[in-house]
Backbone bond lengths (Angstrom), bond angles and torsions (degrees), N, CA, C in turn:
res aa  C-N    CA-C-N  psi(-1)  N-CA   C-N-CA  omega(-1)  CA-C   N-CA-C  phi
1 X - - - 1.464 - - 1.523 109.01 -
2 X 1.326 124.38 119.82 1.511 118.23 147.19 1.274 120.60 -120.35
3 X 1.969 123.51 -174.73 1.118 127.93 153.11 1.657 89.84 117.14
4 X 1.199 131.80 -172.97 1.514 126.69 -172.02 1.714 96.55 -80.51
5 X 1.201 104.90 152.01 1.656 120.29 174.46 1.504 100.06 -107.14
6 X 1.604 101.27 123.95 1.275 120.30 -177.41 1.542 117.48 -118.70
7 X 1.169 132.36 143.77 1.691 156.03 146.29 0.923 121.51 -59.66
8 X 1.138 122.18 80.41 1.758 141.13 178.64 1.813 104.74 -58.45
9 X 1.003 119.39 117.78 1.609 99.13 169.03 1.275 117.90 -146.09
10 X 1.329 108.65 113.96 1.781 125.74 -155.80 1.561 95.00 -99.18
11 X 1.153 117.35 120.20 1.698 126.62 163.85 1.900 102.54 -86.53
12 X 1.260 110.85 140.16 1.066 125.12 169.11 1.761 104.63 -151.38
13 X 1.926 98.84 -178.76 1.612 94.25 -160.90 1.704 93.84 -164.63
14 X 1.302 120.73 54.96 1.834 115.65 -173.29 1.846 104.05 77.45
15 X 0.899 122.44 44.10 1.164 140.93 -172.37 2.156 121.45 -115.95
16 X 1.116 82.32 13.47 1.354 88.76 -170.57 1.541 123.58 -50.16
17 X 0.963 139.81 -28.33 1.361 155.80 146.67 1.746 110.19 -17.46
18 X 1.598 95.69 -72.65 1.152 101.96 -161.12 2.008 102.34 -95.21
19 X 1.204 98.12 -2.57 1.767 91.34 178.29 1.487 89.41 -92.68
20 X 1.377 146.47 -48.38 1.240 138.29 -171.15 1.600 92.94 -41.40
21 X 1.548 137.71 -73.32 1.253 117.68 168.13 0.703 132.65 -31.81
22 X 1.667 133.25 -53.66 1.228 132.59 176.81 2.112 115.13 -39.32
23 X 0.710 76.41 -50.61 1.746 111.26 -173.53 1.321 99.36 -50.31
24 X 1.132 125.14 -49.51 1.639 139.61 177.80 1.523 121.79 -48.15
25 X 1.742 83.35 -48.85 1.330 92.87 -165.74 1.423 118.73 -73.44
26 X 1.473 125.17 -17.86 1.032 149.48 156.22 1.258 109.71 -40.55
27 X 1.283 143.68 -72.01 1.302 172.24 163.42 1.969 93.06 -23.68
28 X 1.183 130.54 -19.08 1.057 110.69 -162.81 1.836 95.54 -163.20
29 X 1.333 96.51 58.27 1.317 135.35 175.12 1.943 107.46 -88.27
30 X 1.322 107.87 147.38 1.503 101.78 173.80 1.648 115.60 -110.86
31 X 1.312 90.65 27.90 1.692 100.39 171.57 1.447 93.64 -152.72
32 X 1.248 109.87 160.12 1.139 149.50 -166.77 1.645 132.96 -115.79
33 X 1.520 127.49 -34.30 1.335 133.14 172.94 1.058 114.15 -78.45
34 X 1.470 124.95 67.08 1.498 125.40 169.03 1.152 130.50 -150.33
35 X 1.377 165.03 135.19 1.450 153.96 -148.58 1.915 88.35 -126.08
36 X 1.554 105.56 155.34 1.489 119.64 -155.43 1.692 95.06 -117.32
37 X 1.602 138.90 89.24 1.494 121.66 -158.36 2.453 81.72 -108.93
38 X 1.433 87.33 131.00 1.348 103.70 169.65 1.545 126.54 -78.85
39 X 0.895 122.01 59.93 1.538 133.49 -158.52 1.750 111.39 -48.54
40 X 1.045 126.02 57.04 1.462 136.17 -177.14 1.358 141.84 -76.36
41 X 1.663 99.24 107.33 1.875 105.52 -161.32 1.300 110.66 -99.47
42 X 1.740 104.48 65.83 1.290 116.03 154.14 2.006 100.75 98.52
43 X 0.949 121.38 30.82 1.196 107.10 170.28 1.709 115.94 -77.82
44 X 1.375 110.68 172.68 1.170 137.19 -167.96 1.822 112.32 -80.75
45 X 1.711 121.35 138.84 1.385 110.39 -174.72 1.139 134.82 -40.58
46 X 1.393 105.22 -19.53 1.973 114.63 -175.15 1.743 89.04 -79.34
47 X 0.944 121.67 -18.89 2.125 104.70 178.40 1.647 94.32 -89.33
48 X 1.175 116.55 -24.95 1.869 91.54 178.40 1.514 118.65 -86.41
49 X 1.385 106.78 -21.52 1.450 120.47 158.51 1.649 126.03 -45.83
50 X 1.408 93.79 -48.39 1.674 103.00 -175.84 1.693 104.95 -72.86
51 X 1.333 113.14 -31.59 1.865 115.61 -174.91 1.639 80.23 -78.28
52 X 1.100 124.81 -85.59 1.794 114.14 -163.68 1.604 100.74 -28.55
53 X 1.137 137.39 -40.74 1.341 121.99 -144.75 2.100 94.59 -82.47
54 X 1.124 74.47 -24.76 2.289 94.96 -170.82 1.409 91.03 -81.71
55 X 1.600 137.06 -41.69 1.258 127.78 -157.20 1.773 98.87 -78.08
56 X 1.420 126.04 -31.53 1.061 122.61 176.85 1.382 123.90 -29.84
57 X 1.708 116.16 -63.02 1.406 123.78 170.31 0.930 139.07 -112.56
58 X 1.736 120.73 11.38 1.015 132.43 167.25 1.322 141.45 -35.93
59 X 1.149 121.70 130.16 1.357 107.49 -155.83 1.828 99.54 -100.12
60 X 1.049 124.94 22.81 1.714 113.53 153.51 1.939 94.82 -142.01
61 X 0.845 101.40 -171.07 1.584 126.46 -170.22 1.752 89.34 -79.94
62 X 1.862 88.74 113.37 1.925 92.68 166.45 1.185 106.20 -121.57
63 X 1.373 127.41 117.19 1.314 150.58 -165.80 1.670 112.13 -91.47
64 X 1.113 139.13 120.53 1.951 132.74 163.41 1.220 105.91 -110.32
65 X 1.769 106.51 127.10 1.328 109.38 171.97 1.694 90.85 -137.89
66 X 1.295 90.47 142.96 1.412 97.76 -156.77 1.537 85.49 -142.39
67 X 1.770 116.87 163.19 1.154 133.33 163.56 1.439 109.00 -141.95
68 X 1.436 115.67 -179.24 1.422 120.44 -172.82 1.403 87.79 -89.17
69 X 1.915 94.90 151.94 2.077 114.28 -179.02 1.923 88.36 -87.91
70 X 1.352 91.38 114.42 1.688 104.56 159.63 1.477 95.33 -144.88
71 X 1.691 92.58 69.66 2.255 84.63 171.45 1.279 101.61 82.80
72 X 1.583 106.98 168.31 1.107 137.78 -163.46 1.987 96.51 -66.09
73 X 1.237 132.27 114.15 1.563 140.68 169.81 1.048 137.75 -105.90
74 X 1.372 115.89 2.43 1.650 115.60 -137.13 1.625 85.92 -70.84
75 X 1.315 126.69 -57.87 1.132 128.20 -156.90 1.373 104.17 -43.42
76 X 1.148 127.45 -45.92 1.062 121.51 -161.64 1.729 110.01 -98.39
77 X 1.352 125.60 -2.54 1.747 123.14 156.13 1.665 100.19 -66.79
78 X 1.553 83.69 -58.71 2.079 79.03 -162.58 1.398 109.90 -42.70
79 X 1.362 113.20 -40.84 1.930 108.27 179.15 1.383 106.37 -53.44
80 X 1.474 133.23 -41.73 1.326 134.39 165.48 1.355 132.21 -53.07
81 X 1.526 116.95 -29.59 1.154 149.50 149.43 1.441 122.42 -41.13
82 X 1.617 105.89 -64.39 1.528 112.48 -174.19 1.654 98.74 -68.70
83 X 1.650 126.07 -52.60 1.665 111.08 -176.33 1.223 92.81 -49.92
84 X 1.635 152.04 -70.67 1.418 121.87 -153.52 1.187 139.93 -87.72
85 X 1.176 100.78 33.50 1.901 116.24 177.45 1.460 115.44 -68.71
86 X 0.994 117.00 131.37 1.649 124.62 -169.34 1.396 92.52 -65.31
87 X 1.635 127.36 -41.77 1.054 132.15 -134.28 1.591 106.13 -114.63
88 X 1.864 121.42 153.87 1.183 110.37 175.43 1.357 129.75 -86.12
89 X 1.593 105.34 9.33 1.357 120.98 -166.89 1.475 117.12 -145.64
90 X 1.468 110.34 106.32 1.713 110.52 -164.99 1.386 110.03 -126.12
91 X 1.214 101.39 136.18 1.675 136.09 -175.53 1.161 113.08 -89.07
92 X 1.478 141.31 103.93 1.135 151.74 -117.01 2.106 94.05 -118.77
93 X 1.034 150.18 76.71 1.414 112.84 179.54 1.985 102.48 -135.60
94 X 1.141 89.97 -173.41 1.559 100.19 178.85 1.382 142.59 -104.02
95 X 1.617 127.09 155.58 1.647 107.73 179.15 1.026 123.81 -58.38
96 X 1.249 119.57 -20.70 1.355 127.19 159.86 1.430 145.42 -83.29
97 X 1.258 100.17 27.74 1.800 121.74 -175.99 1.748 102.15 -125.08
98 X 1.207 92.38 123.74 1.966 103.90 161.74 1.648 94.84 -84.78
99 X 0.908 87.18 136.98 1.768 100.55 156.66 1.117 128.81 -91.04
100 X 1.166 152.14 117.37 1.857 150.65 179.81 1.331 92.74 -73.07
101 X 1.568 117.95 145.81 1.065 124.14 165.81 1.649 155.89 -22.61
102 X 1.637 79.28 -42.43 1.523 95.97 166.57 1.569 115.19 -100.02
103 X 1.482 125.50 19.34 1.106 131.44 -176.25 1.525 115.30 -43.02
104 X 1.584 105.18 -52.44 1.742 110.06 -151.46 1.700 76.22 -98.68
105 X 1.181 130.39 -23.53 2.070 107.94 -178.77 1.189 109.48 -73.49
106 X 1.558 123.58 -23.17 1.573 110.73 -163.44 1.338 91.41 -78.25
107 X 1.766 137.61 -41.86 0.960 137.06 -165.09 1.694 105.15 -61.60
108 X 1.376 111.76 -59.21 1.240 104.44 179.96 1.931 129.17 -44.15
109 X 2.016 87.23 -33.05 1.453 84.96 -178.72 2.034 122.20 -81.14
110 X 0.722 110.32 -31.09 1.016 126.11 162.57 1.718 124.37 -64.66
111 X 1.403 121.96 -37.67 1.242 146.26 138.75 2.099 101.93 17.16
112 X 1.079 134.49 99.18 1.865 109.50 174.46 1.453 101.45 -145.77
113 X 0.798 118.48 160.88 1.396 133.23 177.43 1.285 115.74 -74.86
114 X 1.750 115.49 132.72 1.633 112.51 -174.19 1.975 101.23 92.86
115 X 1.182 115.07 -40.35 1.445 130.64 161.43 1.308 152.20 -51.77
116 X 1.519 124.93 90.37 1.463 85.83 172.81 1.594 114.99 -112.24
117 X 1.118 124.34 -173.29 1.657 128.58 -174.66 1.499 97.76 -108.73
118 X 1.527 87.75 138.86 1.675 119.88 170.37 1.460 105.96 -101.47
119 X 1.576 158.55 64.39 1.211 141.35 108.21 1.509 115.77 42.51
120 X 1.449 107.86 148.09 1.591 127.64 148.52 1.160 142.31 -122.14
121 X 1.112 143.82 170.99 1.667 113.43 162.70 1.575 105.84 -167.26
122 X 1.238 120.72 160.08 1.807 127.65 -148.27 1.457 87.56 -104.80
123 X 1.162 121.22 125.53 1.575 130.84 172.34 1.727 108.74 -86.86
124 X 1.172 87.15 115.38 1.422 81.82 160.22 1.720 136.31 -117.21
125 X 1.509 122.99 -162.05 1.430 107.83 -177.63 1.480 102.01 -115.05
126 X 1.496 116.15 157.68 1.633 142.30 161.62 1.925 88.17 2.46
127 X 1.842 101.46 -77.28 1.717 82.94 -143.13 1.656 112.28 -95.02
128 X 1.778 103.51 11.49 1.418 112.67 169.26 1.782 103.70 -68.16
129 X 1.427 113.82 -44.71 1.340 119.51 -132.83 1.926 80.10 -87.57
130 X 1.161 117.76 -52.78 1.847 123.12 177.91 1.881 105.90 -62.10
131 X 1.382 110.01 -1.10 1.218 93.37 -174.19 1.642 110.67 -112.02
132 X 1.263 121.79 10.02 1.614 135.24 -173.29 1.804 94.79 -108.78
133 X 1.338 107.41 122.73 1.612 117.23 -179.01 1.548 80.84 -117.49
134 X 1.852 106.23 173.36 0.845 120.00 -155.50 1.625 124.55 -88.67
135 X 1.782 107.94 -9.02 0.778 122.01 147.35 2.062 130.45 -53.37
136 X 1.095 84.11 -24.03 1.880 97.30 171.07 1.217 114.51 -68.23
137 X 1.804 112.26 -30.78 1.449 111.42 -166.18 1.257 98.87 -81.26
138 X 1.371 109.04 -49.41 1.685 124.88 -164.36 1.597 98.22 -45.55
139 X 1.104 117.19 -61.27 1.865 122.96 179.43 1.303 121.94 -81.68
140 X 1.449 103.39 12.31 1.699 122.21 166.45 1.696 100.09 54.14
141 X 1.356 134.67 27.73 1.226 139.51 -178.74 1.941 99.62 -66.81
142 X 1.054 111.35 -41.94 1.854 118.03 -169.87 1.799 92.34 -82.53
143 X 1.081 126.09 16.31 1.388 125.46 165.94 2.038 120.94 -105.00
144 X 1.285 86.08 -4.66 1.573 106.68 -149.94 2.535 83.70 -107.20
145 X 1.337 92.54 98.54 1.487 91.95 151.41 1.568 122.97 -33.22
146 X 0.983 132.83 -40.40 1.907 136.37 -164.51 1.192 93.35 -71.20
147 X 1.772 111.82 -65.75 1.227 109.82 -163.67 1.733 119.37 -65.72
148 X 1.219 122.38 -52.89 1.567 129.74 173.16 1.929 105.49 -41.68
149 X 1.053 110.58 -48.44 1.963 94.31 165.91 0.807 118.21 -93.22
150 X 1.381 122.99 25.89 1.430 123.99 151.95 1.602 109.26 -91.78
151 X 1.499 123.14 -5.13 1.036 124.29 178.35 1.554 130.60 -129.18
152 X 1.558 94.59 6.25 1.802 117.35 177.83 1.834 105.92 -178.78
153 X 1.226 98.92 -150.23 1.390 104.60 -159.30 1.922 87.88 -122.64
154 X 1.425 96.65 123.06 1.689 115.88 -169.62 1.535 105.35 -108.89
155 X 1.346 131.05 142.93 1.769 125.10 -179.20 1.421 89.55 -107.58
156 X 1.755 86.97 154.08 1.596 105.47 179.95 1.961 96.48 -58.82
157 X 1.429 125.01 -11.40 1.385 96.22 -162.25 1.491 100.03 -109.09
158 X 1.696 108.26 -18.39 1.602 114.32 159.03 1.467 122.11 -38.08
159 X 1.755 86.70 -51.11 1.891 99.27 -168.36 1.384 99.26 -72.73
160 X 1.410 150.46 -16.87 1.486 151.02 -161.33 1.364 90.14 -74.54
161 X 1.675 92.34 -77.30 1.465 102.55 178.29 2.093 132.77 -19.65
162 X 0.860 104.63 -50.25 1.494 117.23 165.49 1.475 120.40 -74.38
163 X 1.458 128.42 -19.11 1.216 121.83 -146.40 1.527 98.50 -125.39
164 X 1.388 115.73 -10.36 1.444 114.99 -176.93 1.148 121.72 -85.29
165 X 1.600 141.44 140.62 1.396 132.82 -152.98 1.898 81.30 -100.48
166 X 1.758 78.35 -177.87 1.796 94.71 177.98 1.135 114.92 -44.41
167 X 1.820 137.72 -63.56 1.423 148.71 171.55 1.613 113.29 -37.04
168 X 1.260 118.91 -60.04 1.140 117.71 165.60 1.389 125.79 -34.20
169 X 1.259 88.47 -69.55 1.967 109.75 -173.68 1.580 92.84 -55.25
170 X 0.864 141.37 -53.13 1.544 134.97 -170.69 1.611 96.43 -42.92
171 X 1.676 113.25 -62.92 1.451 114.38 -137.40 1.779 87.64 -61.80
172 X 1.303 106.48 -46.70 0.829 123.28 -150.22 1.951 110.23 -60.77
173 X 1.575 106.13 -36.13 1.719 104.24 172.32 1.788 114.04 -81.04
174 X 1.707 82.73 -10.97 2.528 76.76 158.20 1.094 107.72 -71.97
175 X 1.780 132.87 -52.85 0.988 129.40 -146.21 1.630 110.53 -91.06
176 X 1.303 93.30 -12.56 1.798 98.99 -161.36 1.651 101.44 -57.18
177 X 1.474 122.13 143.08 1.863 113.96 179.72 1.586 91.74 -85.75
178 X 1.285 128.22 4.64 1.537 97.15 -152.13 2.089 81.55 -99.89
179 X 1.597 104.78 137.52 1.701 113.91 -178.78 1.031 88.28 -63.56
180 X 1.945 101.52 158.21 1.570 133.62 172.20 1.758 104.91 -83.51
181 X 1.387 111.31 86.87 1.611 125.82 178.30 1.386 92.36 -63.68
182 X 1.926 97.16 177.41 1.109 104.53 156.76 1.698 102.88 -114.56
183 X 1.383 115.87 127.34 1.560 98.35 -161.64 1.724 87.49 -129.06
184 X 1.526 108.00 133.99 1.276 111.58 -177.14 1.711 115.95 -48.30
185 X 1.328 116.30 -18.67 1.290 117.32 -143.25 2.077 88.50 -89.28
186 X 0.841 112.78 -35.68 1.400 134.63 -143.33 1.560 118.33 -132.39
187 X 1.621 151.56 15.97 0.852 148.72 -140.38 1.299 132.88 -162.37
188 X 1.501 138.17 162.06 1.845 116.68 -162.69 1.162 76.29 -172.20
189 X 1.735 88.65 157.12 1.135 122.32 -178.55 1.854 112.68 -157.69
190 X 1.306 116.51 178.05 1.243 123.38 175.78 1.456 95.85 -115.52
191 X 1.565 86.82 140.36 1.691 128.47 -158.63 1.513 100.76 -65.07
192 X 0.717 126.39 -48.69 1.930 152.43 170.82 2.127 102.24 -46.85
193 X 1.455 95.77 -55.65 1.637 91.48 -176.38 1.611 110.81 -79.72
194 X 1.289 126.67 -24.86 1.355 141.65 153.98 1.490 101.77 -38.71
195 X 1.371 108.83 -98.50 1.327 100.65 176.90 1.488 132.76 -19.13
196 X 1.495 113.02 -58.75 1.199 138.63 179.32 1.691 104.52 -41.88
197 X 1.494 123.48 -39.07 1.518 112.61 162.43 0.995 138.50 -97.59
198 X 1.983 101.24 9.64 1.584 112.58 -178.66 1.155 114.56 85.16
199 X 1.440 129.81 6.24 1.298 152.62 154.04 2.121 110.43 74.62
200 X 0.978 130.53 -151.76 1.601 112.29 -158.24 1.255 90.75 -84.66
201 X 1.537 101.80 165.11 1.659 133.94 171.70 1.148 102.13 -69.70
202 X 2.195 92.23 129.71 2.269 67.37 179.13 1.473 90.28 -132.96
203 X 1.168 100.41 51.28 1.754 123.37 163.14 2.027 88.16 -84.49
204 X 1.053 87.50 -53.87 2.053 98.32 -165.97 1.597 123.21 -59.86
205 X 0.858 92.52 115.16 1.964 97.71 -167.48 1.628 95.80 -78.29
206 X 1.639 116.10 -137.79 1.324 129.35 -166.77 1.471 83.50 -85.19
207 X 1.314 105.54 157.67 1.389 131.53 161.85 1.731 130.88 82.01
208 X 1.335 95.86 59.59 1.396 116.50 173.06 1.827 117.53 126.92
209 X 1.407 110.89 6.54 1.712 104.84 173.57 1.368 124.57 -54.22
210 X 1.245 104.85 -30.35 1.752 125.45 -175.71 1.627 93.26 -57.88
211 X 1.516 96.31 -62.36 1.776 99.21 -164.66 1.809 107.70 -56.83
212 X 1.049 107.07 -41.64 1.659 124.91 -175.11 1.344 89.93 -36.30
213 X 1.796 110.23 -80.73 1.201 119.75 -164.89 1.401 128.64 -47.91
214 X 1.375 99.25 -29.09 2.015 115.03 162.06 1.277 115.46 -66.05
215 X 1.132 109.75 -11.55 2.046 104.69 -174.18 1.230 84.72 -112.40
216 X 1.307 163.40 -6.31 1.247 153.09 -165.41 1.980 87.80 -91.75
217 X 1.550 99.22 -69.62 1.494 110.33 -176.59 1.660 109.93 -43.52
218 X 1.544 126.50 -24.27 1.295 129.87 -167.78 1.844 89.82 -79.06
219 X 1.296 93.10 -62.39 1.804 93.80 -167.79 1.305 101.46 -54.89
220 X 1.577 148.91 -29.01 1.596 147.12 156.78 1.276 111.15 -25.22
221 X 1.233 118.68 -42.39 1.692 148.04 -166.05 1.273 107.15 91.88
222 X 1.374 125.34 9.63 1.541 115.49 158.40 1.646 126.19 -52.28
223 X 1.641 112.25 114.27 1.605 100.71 179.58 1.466 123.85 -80.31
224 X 1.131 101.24 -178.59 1.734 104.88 174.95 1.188 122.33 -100.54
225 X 1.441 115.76 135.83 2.009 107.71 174.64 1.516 95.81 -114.10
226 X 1.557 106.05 128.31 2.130 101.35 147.22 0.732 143.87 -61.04
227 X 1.367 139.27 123.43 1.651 129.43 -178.80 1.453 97.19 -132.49
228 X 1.584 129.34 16.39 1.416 124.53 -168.09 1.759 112.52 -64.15
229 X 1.486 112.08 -27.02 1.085 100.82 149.68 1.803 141.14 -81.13
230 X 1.078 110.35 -7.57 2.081 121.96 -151.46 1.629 67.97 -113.02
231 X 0.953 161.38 -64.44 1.805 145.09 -118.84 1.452 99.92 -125.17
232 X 1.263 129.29 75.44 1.461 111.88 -158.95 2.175 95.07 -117.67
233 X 1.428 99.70 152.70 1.348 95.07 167.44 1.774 111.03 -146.14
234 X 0.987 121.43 -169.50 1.727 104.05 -178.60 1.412 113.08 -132.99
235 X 1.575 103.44 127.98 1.685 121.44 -152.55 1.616 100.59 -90.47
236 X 1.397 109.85 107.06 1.428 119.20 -172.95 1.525 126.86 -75.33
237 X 1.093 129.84 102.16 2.151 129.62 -150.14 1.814 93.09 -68.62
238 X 1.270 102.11 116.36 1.296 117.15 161.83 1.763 104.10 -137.19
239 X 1.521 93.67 166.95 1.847 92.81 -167.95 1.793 102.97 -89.96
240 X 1.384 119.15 153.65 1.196 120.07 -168.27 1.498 111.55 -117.66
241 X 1.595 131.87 77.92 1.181 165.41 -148.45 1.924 111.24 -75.15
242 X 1.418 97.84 -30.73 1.504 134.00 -179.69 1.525 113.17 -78.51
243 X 2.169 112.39 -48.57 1.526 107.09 170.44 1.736 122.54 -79.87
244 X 2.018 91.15 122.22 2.018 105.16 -172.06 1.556 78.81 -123.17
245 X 1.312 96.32 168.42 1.773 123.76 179.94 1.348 89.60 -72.41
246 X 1.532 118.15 -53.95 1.736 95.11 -174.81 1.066 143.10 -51.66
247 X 1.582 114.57 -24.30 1.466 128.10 -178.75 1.479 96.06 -80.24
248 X 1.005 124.95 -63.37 1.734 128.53 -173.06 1.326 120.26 -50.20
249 X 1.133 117.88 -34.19 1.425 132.58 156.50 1.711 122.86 -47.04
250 X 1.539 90.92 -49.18 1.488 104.92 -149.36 1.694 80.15 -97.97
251 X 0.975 157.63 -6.58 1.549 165.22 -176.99 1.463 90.87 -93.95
252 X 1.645 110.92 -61.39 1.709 99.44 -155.24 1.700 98.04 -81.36
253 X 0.913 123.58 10.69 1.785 139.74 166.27 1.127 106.27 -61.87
254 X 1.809 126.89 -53.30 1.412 153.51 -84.54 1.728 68.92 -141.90
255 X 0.954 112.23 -51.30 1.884 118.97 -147.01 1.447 115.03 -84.86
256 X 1.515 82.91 -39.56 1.765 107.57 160.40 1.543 126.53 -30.26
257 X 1.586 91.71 -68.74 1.446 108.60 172.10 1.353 119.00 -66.15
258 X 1.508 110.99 -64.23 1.674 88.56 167.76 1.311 133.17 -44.77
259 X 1.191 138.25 -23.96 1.269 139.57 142.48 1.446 139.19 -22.94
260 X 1.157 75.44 -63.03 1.835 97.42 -168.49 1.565 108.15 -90.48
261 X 1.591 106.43 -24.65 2.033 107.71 167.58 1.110 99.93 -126.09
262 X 1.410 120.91 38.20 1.719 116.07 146.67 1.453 105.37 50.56
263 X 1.114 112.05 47.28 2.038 105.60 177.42 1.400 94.82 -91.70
264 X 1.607 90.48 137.88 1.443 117.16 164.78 1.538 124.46 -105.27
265 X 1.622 115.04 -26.52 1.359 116.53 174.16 1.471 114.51 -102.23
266 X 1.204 148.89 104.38 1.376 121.14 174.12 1.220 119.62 -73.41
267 X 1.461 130.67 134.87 1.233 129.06 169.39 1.368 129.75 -53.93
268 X 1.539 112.90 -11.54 1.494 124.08 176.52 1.254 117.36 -98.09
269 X 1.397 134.86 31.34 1.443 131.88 -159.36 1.305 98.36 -111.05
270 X 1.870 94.28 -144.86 1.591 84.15 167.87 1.525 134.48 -82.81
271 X 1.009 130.10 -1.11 1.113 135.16 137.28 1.375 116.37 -77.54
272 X 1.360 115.64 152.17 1.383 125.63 178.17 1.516 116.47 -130.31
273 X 1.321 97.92 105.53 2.046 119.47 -147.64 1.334 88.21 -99.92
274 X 1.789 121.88 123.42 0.809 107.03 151.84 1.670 135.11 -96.98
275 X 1.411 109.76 19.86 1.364 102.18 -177.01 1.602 101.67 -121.90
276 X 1.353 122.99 61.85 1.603 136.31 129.85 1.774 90.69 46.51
277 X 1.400 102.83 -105.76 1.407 128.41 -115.58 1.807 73.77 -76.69
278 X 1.212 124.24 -38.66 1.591 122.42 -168.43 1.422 100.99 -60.29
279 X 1.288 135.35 -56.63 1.132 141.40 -151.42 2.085 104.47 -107.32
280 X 0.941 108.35 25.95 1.540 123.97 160.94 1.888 110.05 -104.12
């Protein structure tokens, strides 16, 4: 094995369907130095079944960390997550993301210190995303524009996304307007600057913790790199049962403030600070 060793860490939630893909895609990666940790907010025995059944022959290290379902958690597994990463450098994504082959190398290559990576990923619809088995991944067929509208409805900026070589994809993450987030689905960082803000708010439900935690790392003075074109994986349409006005509200409340008082540590992470105003 060479090249940086990375911490894969896939959140899922009773999702077994689409993490068994997920799971696949892993399996048929063009690098190798990385361990696969299942970041799990409380699913049911048939999801630890399906990782044992994958951990058997897997060809890198597949990890389950799981907690008991009391409500929406993620924020607060993944903080559990990031202390046990083998690795000094972790790749942030979801049960609901395939990975393309070169998923975990572009990250690694691009990978720098002071840095973290902004990711992309090809959205797709309901009967594209249920209609790719795992044989699709293996022959990288669900990577291929032709085939995916041959099986749903594909956007001219979906199909870009997949179809642009290395040169392209470069010009294209200078020019792109859309900022280098930190978006759970798609994204890395070093284990050290994570820490360094006490890792996500887990005051913050669905709908914007990822980004939070990227503006925390910005005010650190950690910068941002693009890779929304070079790091791409494909975002599978399932319904989101978890997004209420209260959480989104009470998050973009959350985001506010870090903003506007430049906090770098949150007191709600993994540590649990009680003196606020010092450690903002």
């Amino acid at each position: 094995m060479s090249g940086l060793p990375i911490s894969v860490i896939v959140s899922t939630y009773n999702s077994e369907d689409y993490l068994n893909k997920v799971l696949e895609s892993y399996k048929h990666q063009d690098y190798d130095n990385f361990e696969v940790i299942v970041a799990d907010d409380g699913s049911k025995e048939t999801t630890k079944q399906l990782i044992e059944k994958f951990a058997a022959d897997y060809p890198v290290n597949l990890r389950h960390i799981w907690h008991e379902d009391k409500g929406y958690r993620r924020q607060e597994l993944l903080n559990k997550c990031i202390v046990q990463t083998e690795y000094d450098y972790i790749l942030m994504t979801d049960g609901d993301c395939i990975a393309r082959p070169d998923f975990v190398s572009t990250h690694a290559k691009y990978a720098e210190k002071g840095f973290f990576l902004s990711g992309g990923y090809c959205k797709l619809d309901k009967p594209t995303s249920d209609a790719i088995a795992l044989s699709d991944i293996e022959n990288q067929n669900c990577f291929k524009p032709k085939w995916l509208k041959k099986q749903g409805v594909l956007g001219k900026k979906q199909q870009l996304k997949l179809s642009v070589g290395d040169k392209l994809a470069n010009f294209l993450d200078v020019v792109t307007p859309t900022g280098a987030t930190f978006n759970n689905c798609n994204s890395s960082a070093w284990k050290s600057d994570l820490i360094a803000i006490n890792g996500y708010d887990e005051r913050m439900q669905y709908g914007g913790p990822d980004r939070e935690l990227g503006e925390r790392l910005v005010n650190l003075g950690i910068k941002t790199k693009q890779i929304r074109y070079k790091a791409i994986c494909l975002h599978l349409e399932h319904p989101r049962g978890y997004k209420t006005k209260e959480s989104l509200d009470r998050n973009l409340a959350i985001r506010r403030n870090t903003k506007y008082n430049k906090v770098i540590k949150t007191p709600y992470g993994i540590e649990k600070l009680e003196d606020t105003e010092k450690n903002n």
